[in-house]
C-alpha positions in Angstrom: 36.1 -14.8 -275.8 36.2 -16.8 -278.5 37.1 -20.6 -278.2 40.5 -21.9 -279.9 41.6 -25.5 -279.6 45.2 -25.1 -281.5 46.2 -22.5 -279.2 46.9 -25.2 -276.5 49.7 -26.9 -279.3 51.6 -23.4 -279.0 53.4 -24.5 -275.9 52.8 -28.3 -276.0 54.7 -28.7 -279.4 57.9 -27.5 -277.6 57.1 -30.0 -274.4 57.0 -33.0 -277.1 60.1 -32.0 -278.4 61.7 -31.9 -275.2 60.5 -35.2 -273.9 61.0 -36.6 -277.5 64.9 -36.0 -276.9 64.9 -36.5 -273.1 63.8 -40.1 -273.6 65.3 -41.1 -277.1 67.2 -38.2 -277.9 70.6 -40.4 -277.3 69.7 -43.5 -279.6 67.9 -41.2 -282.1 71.7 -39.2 -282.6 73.1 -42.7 -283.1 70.7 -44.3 -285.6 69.9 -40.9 -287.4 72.5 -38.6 -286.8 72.1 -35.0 -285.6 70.0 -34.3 -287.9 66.8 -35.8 -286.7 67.9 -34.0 -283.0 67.6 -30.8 -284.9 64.6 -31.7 -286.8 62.6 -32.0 -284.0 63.9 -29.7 -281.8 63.6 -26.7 -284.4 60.6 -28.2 -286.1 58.0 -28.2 -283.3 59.2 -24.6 -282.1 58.6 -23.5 -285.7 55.3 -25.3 -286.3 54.6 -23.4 -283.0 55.0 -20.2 -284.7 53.2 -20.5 -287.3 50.4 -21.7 -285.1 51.1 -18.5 -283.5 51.2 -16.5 -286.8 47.6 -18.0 -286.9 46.5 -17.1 -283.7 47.5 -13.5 -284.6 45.9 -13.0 -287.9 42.9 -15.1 -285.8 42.8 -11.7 -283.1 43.3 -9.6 -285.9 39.8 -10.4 -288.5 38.1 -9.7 -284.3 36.9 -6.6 -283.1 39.3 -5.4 -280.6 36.8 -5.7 -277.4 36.8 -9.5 -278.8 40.7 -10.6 -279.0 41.0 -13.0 -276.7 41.3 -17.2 -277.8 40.9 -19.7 -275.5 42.4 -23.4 -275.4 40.9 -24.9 -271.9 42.1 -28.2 -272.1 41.5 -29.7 -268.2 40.0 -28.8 -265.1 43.4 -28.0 -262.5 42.7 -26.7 -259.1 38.8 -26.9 -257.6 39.4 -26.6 -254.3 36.6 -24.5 -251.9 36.5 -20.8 -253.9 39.7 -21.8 -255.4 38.6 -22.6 -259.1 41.8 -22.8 -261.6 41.8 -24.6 -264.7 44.9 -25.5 -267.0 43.9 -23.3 -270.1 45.7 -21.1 -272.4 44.6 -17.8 -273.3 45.8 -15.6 -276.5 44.7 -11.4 -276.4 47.0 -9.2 -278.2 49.7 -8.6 -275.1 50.1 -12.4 -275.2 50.2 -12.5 -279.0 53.0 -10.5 -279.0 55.1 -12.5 -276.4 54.1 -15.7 -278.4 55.3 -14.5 -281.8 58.7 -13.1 -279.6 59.5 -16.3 -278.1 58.6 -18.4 -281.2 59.8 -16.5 -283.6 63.4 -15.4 -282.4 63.5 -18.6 -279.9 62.9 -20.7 -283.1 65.6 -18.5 -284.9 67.9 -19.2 -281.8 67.4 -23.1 -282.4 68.0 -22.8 -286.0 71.4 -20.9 -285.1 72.2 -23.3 -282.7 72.1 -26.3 -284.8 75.8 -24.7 -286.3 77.0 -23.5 -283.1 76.7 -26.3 -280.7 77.2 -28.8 -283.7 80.8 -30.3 -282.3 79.1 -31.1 -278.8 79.0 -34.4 -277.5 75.6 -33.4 -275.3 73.8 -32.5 -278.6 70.4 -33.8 -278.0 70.3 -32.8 -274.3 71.2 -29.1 -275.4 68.0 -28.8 -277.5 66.0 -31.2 -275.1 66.4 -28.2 -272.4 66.0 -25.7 -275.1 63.1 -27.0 -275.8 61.5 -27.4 -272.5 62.8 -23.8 -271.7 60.7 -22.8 -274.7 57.3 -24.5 -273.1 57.8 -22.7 -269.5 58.1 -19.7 -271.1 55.5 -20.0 -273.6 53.2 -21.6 -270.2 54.0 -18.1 -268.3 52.8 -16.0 -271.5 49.8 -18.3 -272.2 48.5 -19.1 -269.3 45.0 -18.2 -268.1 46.0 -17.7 -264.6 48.4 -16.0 -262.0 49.1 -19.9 -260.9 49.8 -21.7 -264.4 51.9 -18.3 -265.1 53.8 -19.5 -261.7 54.1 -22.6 -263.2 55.7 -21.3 -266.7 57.9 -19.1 -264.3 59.4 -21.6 -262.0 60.3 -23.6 -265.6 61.8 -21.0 -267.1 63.8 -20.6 -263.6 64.8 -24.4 -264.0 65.6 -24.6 -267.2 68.2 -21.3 -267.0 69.9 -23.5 -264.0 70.1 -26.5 -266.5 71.3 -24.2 -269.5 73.6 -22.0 -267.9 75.6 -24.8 -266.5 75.1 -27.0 -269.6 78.8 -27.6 -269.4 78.7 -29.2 -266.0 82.3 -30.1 -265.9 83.5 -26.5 -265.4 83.2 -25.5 -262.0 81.9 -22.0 -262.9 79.5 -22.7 -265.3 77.7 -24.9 -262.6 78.5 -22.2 -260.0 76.7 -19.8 -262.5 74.0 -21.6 -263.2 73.5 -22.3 -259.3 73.5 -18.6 -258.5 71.1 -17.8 -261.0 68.7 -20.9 -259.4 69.1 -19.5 -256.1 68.8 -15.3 -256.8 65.6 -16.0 -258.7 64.2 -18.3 -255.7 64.6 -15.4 -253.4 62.5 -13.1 -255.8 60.5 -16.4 -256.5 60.0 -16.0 -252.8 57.8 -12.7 -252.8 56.1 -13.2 -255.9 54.6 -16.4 -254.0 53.7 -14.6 -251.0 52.2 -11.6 -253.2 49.8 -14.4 -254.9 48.8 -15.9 -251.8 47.8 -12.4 -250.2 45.8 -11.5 -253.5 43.8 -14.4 -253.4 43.2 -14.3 -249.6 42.1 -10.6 -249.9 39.8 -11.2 -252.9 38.1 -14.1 -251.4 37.2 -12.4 -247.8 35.4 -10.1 -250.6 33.4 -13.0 -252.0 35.8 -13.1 -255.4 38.4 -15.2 -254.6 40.1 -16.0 -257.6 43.3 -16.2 -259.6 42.0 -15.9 -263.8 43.3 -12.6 -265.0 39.7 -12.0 -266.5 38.1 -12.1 -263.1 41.4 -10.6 -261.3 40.9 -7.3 -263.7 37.0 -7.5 -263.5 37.1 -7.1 -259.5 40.9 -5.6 -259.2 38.3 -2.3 -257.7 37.9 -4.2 -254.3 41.6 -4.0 -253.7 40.4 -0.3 -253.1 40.6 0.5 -249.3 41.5 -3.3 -248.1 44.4 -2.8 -245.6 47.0 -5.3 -244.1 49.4 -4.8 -241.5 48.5 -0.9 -241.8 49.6 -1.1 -246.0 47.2 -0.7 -248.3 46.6 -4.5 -250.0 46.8 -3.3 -253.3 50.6 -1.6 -252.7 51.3 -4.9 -250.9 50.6 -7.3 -253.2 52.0 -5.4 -256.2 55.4 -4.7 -254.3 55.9 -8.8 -253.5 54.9 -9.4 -257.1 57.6 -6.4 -258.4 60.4 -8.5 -256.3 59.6 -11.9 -258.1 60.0 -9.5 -261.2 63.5 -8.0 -259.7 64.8 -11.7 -259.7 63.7 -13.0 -263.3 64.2 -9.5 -264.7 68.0 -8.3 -263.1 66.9 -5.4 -261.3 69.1 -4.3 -258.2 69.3 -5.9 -255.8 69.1 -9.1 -257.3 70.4 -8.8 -260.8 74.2 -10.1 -259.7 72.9 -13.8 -261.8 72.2 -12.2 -265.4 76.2 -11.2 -266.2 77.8 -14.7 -264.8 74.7 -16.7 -267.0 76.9 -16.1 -270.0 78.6 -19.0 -268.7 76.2 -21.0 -270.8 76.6 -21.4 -274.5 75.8 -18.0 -276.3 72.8 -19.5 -277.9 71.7 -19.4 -274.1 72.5 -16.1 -273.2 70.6 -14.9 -276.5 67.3 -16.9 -276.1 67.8 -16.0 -272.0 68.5 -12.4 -272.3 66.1 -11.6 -275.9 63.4 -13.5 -276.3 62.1 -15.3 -272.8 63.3 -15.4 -269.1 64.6 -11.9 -268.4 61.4 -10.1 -270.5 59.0 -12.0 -267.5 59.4 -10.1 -265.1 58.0 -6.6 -267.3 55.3 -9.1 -269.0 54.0 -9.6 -265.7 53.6 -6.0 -264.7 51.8 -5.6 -268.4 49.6 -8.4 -267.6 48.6 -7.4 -264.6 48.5 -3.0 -264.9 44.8 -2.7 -263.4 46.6 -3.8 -260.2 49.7 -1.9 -260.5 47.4 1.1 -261.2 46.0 0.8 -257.9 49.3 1.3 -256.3 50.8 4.6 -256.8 54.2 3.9 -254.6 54.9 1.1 -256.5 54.8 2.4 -259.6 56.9 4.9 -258.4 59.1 2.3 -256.7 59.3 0.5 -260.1 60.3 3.5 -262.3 63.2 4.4 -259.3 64.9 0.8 -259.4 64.5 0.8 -263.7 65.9 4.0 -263.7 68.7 2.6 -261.0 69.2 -0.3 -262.7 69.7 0.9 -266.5 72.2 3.6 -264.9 74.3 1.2 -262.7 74.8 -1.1 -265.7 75.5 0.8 -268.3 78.2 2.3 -266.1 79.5 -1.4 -265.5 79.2 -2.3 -269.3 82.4 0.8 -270.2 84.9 -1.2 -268.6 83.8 -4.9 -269.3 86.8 -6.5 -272.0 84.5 -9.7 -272.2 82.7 -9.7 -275.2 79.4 -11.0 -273.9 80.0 -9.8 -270.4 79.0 -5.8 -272.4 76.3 -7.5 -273.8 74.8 -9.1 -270.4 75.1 -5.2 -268.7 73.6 -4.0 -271.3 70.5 -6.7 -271.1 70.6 -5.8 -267.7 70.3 -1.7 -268.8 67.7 -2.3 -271.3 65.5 -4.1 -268.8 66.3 -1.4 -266.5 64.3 1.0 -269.4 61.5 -1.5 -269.6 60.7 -1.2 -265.8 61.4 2.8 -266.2 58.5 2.8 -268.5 56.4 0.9 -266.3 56.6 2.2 -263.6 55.3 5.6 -265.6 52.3 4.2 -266.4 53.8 3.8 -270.2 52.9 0.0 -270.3 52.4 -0.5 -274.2 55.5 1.5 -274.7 57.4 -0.7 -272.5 56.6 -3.9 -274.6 57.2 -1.9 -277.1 60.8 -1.8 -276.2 60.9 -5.4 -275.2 60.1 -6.7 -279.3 62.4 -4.0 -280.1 65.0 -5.0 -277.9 64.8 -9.3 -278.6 65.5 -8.4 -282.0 68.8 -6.3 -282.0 69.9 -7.9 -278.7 69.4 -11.6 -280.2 71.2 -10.4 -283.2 74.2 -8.9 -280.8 74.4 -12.1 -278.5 74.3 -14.6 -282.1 76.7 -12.0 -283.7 79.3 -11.8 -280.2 78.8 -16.3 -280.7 79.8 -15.8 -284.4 83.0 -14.4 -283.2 83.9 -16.4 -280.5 82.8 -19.4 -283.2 85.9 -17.9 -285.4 87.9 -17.6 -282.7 87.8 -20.9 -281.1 86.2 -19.7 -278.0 88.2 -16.1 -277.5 86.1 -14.0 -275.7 88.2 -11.1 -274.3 88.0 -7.9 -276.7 91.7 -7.1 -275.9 92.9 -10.1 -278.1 90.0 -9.0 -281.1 90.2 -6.2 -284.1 89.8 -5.7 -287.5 87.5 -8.9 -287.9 85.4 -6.8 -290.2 87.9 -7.6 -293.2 87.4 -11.7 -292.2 83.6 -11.9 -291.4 81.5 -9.3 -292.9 77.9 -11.1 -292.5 78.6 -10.8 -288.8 80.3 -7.8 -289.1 77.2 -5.6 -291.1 74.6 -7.5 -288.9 76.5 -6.3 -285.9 76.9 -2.9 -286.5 73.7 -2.6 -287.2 72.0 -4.5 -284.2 74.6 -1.8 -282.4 73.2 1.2 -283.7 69.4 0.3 -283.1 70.0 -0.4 -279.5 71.8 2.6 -279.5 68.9 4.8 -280.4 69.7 5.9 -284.0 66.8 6.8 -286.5 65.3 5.0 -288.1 66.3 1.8 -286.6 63.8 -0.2 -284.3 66.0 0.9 -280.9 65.0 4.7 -281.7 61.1 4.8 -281.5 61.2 2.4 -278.5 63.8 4.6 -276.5 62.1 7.6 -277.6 58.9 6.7 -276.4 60.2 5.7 -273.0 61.8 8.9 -272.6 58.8 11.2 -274.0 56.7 9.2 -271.4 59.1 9.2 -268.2 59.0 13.2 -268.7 55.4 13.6 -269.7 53.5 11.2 -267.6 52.5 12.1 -264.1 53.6 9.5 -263.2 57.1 10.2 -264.5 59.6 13.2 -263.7 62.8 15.4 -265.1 65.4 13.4 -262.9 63.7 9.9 -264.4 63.9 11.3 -267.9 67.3 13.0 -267.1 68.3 9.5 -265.9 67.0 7.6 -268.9 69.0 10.2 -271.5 72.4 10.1 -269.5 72.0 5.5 -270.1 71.8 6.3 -274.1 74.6 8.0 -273.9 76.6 5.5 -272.1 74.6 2.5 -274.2 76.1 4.4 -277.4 79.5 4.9 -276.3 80.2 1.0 -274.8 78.2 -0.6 -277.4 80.7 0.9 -280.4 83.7 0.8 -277.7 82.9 -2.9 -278.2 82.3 -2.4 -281.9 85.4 -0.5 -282.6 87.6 -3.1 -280.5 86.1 -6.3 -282.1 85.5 -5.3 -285.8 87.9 -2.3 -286.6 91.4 -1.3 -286.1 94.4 -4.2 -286.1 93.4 -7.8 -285.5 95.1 -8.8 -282.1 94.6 -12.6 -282.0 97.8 -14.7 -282.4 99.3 -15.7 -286.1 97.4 -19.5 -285.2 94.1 -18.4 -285.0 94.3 -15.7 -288.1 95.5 -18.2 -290.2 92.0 -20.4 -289.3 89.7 -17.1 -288.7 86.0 -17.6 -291.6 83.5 -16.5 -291.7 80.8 -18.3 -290.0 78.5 -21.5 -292.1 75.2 -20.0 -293.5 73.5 -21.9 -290.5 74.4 -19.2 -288.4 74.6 -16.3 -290.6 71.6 -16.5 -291.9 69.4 -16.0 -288.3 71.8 -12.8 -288.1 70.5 -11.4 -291.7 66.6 -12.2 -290.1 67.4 -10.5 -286.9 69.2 -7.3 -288.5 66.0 -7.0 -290.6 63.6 -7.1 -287.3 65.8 -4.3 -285.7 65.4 -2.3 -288.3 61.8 -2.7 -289.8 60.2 -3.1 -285.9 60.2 0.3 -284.7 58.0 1.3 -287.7 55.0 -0.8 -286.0 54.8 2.4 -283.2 54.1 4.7 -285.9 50.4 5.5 -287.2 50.4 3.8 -290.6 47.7 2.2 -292.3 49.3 -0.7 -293.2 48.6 -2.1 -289.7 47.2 -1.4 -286.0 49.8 0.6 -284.8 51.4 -1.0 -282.1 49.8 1.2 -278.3 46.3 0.6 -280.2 46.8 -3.1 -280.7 47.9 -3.7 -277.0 45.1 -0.4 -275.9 42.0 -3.5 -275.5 44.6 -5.4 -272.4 46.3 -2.2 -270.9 46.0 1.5 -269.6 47.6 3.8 -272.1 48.7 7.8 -271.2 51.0 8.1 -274.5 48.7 9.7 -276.8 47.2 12.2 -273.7 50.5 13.1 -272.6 51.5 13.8 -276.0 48.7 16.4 -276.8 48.9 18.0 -273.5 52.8 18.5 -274.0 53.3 19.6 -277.4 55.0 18.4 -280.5 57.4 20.9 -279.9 58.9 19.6 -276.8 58.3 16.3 -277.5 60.7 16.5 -280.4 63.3 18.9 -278.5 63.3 15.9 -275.8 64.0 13.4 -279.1 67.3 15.8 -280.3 69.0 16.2 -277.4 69.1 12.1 -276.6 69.7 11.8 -279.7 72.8 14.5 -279.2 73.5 12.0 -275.9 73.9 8.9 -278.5 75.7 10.3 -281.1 78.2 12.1 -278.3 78.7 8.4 -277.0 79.4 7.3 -280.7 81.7 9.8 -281.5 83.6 9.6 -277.8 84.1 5.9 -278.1 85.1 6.7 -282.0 87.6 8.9 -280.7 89.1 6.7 -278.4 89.2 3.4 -279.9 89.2 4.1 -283.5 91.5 7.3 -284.2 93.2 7.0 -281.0 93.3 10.4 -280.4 92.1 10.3 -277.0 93.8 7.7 -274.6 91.3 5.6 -272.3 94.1 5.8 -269.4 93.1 9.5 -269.5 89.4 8.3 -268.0 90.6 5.4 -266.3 93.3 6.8 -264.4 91.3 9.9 -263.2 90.5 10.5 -259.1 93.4 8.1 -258.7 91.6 5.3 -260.5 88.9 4.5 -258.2 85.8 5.4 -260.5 87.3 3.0 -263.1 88.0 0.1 -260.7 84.4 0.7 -259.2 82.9 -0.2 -262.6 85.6 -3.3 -263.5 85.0 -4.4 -260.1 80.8 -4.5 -260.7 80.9 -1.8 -257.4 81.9 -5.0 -255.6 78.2 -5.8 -255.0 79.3 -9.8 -255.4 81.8 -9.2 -253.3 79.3 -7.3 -250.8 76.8 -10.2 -251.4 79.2 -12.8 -250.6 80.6 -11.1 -247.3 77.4 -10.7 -246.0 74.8 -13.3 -247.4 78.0 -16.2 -248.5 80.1 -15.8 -245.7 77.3 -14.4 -243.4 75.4 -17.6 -244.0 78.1 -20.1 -243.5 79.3 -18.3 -240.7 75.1 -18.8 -239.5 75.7 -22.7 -240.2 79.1 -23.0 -238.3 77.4 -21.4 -235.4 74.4 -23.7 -235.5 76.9 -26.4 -235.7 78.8 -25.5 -232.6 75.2 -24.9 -231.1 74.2 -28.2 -231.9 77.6 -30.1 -231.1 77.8 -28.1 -227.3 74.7 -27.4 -226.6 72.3 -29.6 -228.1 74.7 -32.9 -228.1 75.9 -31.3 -224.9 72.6 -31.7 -223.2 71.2 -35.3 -224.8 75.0 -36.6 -223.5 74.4 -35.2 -220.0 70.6 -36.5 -220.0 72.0 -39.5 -221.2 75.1 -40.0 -218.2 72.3 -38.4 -216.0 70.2 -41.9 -216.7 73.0 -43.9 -217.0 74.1 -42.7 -213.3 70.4 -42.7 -211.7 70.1 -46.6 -213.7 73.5 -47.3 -211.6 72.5 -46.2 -208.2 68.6 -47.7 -208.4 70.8 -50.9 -209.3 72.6 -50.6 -206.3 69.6 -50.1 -204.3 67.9 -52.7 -205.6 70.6 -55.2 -204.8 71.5 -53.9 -201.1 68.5 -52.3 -200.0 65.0 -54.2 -201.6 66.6 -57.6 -202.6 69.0 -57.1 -199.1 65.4 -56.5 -197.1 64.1 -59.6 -199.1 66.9 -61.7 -198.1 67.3 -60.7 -194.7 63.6 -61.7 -193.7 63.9 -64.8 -195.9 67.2 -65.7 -193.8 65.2 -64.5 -190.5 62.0 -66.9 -191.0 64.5 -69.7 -191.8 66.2 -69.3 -188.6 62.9 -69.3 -186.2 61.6 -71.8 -188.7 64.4 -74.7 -188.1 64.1 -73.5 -184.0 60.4 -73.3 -183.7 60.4 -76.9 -185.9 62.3 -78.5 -182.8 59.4 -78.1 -180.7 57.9 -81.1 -183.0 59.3 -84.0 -180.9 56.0 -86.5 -181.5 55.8 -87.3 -178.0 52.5 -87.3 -176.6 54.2 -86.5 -172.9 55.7 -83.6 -174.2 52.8 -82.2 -176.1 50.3 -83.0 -172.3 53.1 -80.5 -170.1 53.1 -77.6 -172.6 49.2 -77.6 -172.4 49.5 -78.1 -168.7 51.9 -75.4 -168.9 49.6 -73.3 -171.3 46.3 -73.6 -169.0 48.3 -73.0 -165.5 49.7 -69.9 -167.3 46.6 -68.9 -168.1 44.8 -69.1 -164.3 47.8 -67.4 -163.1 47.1 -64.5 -165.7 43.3 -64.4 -164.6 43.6 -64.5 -160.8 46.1 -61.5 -161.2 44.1 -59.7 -163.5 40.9 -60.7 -161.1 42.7 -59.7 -157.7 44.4 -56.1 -159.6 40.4 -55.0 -160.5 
């Protein structure tokens, strides 16, 4: 462990810039222009990557058992065995992230600086993007499973803010609310599965939260049981549903495809380079637990496997042009948890560099359009842009054909590797590899569906807007050029060159890796029959969707209106899962608060109203008794002693006679009483 005190400015830079233009971001567009907004906004996320480029080359001149910075900057959480400090740790898996999220976020910003040029909310645009950039640089960096919490709930906050950055729509905020809410319910069990780590660890005499110490004693996991579950399965199956919301795996992936509400500089730095990629970091960072836990590995690779298939199947039908690319986010993610959940964790990060770079390109490209456009989205209304805006044309095509898997573009090793490893591993199996090969098949043929119907073929939009269709200002173009150069040259970092550390070695010092075991035990021989036939899969996709939407030759009615039409509605329709969702959670929830309301207006109300006429009544009668009865009692003697009083008084004459014959009376009585009294005895 080796200390670094710049490695703490990584994510800080980013937070300056967003509370730079939170606070003075308004006055500073006024006085300086936009400008000095995108000065700061794109110049602390850059001086964060080189400080990142830094930390990199810093890991590399280490030896491997070695690579790990540290920036502990103050003392957090000391609370009984609870010890948590707010530091920042760099080892190669985080390195990785950093240069991803820096590099392509700050690309994203640089892009962004053309696209949302015209919009009055300038400086609160990159204000959130920059303090998106911080949460997700905080879950990457941090030193702990709670400062990664921390960096996780940003990043959820800051998608809410982004997504419905154009609040006046009713859908965008509706978007951005369902993505806020989806994530809280995974946000839910990733909570719960921290809280149930730490509370295991600590009846052990380790209680702690570092990922150091959570991978030194991760062993005493081993036989702890809860509820009849083993602890380890437990904790790594809540932790795998805060990764189902962040990431878009079934069941809660409904938010990713309605987040392209937000501007497309959103949907690319959400869906490439930071929130969606959290969810598979996570399960990277913390593999000596998820080793521990068989079933969910295997419950992992299932819902991957699920989730790339269901997607991709959604993506043929979509006409919107980021809609495809939001199903296809949703598909390649679906691939990254496939290749956790067989054990292949390098090879899943793998895919995720891979993937920001084509998919960043794809989402800028699909902005580039819309940009030339004037905010045309649907496919239908597209065609033969190719001849108008060739930068964004080439770059596309190209981003298209690495994510479809085509040698010797980035998109191919990842895939491959995933695919070698879902069949090899033992973790893995035919139906999960089977699986993984049918999704590249469909990933080629609606990827160059979209392709064909956007670049190729006659231009659709109206005379107005081909009369103003450019291409787009070198501000934007530019990134694209970048980003088409990643997706090709970044698959070559997989392969055993000299140049570099290849990349499973790099990551081998923070992760289990099966690959190269696997491989050898396999053979090169079906290793590379496995590579031709997905290959056969992609270029069958190509040449179907080439076919179809480019010659003509085969009508798409011919799919769509086969079984009557209800496979293709299925997909348009998203299976109706929203609609399923909103029946039973939407409606089933309001129907929950109507009842409660009826509960608490007749029931509740009903019985605080009847306690309260109860008292009222009982109040009205004890008055009444008061009155006639006590104060009537009261009265009555009163009235009573007055009467004998003004008779007895009469007996006061003042006349000495009359005083001498009562006691005359009195004593005469009184001899009388004796002698009858004497003679009865």
């Amino acid at each position: 462990m080796t200390p670094a005190g710049y490695v703490g400015l990584i994510p800080l830079l980013p937070l300056a810039g967003a509370a730079a233009l939170a606070l003075g971001g308004a006055p500073l567009k006024r006085r300086w222009g936009k400008g000095a907004v995108s000065a700061i906004a794109c110049g602390t996320v850059s001086v964060s990557f080189v400080l990142s480029v830094v930390a990199f080359l810093h890991l590399v001149a280490l030896e491997p058992e070695r690579r790990f910075l540290l920036a502990r900057l103050f003392p957090w959480i000391h609370v009984g065995t609870l010890n948590v400090d707010v530091a920042f740790g760099v080892d190669p898996l985080s390195a990785v992230m950093i240069l991803i999220v820096t590099g392509i976020g700050g690309i994203i910003h640089f892009y962004s600086v053309g696209y949302m040029h015209e919009d009055a909310a300038y400086w609160r645009f990159f204000a959130y993007l920059n303090l998106f950039t911080f949460a997700m640089l905080t879950l990457v960096l941090g030193d702990s499973l709670l400062l990664m919490f921390v960096g996780w709930e940003g990043v959820g906050f800051c998608s809410w803010a982004l997504i419905g950055f154009w609040h006046k729509e009713l859908p965008n905020t509706t978007a951005g609310n369902k993505a806020f809410i989806v994530n809280r319910i995974g946000d839910f069990g990733f909570v719960l599965g921290i809280f149930l780590l730490f509370w295991t660890l600590d009846a052990r005499g380790h209680g702690t939260l570092v990922f150091r110490e959570l991978a030194q004693h991760a062993h005493l996991l081993e036989g702890a049981v809860f509820s009849g579950w083993p602890v380890a399965t437990l904790v790594t199956l809540l932790l795998f549903v805060g990764a189902t919301g962040k990431s878009a795996q079934i069941p809660l992936h409904v938010w990713l495809p309605d987040a392209m509400a937000g501007p497309t500089p959103v949907s690319a730095l959400i869906h490439a380079a930071t929130m969606v990629t959290a969810g598979v970091y996570m399960i990277a960072r913390l593999n000596f637990l998820f080793a521990l836990a068989p079933l969910t590995l295997a419950v992992v690779a299932t819902i991957g496997a699920a989730t790339a298939l269901l997607a991709a199947t959604i993506a043929l039908a979509q006409n919107d042009i980021k809609r495809v690319l939001a199903y296809s986010t949703v598909s390649q993610l679906g691939y990254m948890f496939l290749a956790m959940g067989v054990g292949a964790y390098a090879a899943g990060i793998f895919h995720l560099m891979t993937h920001a770079f084509f998919k960043a390109c794809l989402f800028l490209g699909s902005g580039s359009v819309i940009h030339a456009l004037g905010g045309e989205q649907d496919m239908r209304r597209m065609g033969g842009l190719v001849k108008y805006m060739p930068a964004t044309s080439v770059t596309f095509i190209v981003a298209t054909l690495a994510i479809a898997g085509i040698p010797p573009l980035a998109g191919f090793f990842s895939k491959d590797e995933i695919l070698w490893q879902a069949f090899s591993s033992p973790h893995g199996s035919v139906a999960l590899w089977a699986t993984g090969v049918a999704v590249a098949g469909l990933t080629a043929f609606y990827m160059f569906r979209q392709v064909f119907m956007v670049f190729f073929g006659v231009c659709r939009a109206d005379l107005e807007t081909r009369h103003h269709l450019h291409e787009s200002p070198a501000v934007m173009t530019i990134p694209l050029w970048i980003l088409m150069a990643g997706s090709i040259v970044a698959g070559l970092l997989w392969l055993p060159f000299d140049l570099f550390v290849p990349f499973e070695r790099w990551l081998a010092p923070v992760m289990e890796h099966h690959g190269e075991v696997h491989a050898a035990a396999a053979g090169a021989g079906l290793e590379s029959l496995l590579m031709l036939t997905s290959l056969a899969m992609a270029a069958g996709g190509i040449g179907l969707a080439y076919q179809m939407y480019s010659r003509e030759s085969l009508r798409p009615e011919t799919f769509s209106e086969a079984l009557g039409g209800f496979p293709y509605r299925a997909v348009l329709n998203k299976y109706w899962v929203d609609e399923l969702y909103g029946l039973v959670f939407v409606r089933g929830t309001l129907l929950l608060c109507r009842a409660a309301a009826w509960f608490d207006l007749h029931v509740i109300d009903g019985l605080v109203d009847g306690s309260a006429a109860l008292v009222r009544g009982w109040s009205w009668l004890s008055g009444r008794f008061d009155l006639y009865v006590v104060d009537g009692a009261v009265n009555g003697v009163a009235d009573v002693t007055q009467f004998v009083g003004r008779r007895v008084r009469n007996v006061q004459t003042g006349a000495i006679n009359a005083y001498l014959y009562v006691v005359l009376l009195g004593v005469l009585g009184g001899v009388l009483l004796y002698w009858s009294w004497a003679a009865a005895s």
